[in-house]
C-alpha angles and dihedrals in degrees: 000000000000131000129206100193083163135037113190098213087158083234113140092235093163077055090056090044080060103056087046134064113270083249099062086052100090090042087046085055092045092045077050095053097039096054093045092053084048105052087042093062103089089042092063122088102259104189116199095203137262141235120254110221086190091057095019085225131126107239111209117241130260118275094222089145094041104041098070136129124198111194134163116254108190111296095349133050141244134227106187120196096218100201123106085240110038086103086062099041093051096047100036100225137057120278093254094045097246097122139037133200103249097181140019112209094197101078110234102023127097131138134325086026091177078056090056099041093059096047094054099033100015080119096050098041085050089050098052098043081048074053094050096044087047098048086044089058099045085053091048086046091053101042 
């Protein structure tokens, strides 16, 4: 299981809360979330399977992607990797050290994915929570 309690996108979030009513704050920070979750998608191993020679079964892949939960903590939020590997698979390696991932099937994932994702759409994911704050005020002016 990991946990990213907190992405360092480098936005001035706290900058955005300002600009917004201290009850859109909590919605602001799940957009947030959820976007981030979303961009980072294409970023996570994703394994198809693989066919065990010893049981001559398939065994079906690892739901990384699919097996998230996004909850609030406080006054962040939270996005779990719920598998028991996810750990491994962000950082690469065991926890101890002992083994390191050598190849990610998926093209295009490795580790810190939230990392990756920033470095390739940071831009983009500023520019539609900028989107989200702007469209919130517009909605605040009007009611």
């Amino acid at each position: 299981m990991i946990v990213i309690k907190h992405i360092d996108t480098g936005i001035n979030i706290d900058a955005m809360l300002e600009n917004i009513g201290i009850d859109q704050q909590n919605s602001l920070l799940s957009y947030a979330a959820d976007t981030a979750y979303r961009y980072m998608d294409k970023y996570v191993p994703k394994s198809n399977g693989h066919y065990d020679s010893k049981t001559s079964m398939f065994i079906p892949g690892g739901m990384l992607r699919e097996v998230a939960e996004i909850y609030p903590d406080g006054k962040s939020y939270v996005i779990e990797y719920k598998q028991p590997y996810a750990r491994y698979q962000y950082y690469g390696q065991r926890a101890d050290g002992s083994y390191k991932v050598h190849n990610y099937t998926t093209p295009g994932t490795g580790p810190y994915w939230d990392k990756a994702m920033l470095t390739a759409e940071g831009e983009d994911y500023y520019d539609e929570l900028q989107r989200y704050v702007d469209k919130r005020l517009k909605w605040e002016q009007k009611n």
